[in-house]
N, C-alpha and C positions, 0 to 999 in steps of 0.2 A: 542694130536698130535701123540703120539707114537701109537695109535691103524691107524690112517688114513696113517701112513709110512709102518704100517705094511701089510694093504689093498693094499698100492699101489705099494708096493715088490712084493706083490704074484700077483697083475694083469698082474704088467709086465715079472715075469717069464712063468707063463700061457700064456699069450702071447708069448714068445719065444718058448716055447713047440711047440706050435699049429701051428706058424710059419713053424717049421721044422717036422711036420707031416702031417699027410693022409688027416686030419680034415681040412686042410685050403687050399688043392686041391676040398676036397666034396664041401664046402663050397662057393669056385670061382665059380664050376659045377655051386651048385644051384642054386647061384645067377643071375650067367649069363641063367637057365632054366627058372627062375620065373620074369625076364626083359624080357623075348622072348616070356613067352607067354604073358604077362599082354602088350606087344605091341599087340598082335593081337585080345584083347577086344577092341579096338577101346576106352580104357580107357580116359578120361579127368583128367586135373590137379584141385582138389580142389576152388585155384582161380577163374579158367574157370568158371567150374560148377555153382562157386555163381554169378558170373559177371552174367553170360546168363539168371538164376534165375530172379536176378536183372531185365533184360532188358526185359526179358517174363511179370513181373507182371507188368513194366510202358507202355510196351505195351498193356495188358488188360485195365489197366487204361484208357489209351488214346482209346480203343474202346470199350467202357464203353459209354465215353462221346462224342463221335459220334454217337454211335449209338442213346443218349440220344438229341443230338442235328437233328439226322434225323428225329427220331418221331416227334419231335416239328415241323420241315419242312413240314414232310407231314399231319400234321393237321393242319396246315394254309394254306396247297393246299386242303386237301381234301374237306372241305365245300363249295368251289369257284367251285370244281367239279363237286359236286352235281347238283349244280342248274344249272351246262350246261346242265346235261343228262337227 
């Protein structure tokens, strides 16, 4: 316990340091420069990403098995066809 008291004195000195220096004005900069550009990637949230993932492949699925059920349509029209022409 007494090494984890001793870690958590010096985070939160360091902490105070940084507070009251240069380091935690650069710091706000950067972060507000790297939120400003990563808005204008047109970036997506994680979530998103898999959700839509998600909805792309049940969509393949689903025209998979239309297009699996058209072929079948049109060979049970095409032989009927024939024999008109």
């Amino acid at each position: 316990m007494e090494k984890k008291k001793i870690l958590d004195d010096l985070q939160s000195s360091i902490g105070q340091m940084i507070e009251g220096s240069p380091v935690k004005d650069i710091e706000k900069k950067m972060r507000a420069l790297i939120t400003q550009t990563l808005s204008r990637l047109d970036m997506v949230a994680r979530e998103e990403f898999d959700w839509q993932t998600q909805t792309i492949a049940q969509l393949r699925e689903q025209i998979a098995m239309l297009q699996t059920r058209l072929n079948a349509l049109e060979k049970q029209i095409s032989p009927s066809d024939d024999r008109t022409v």
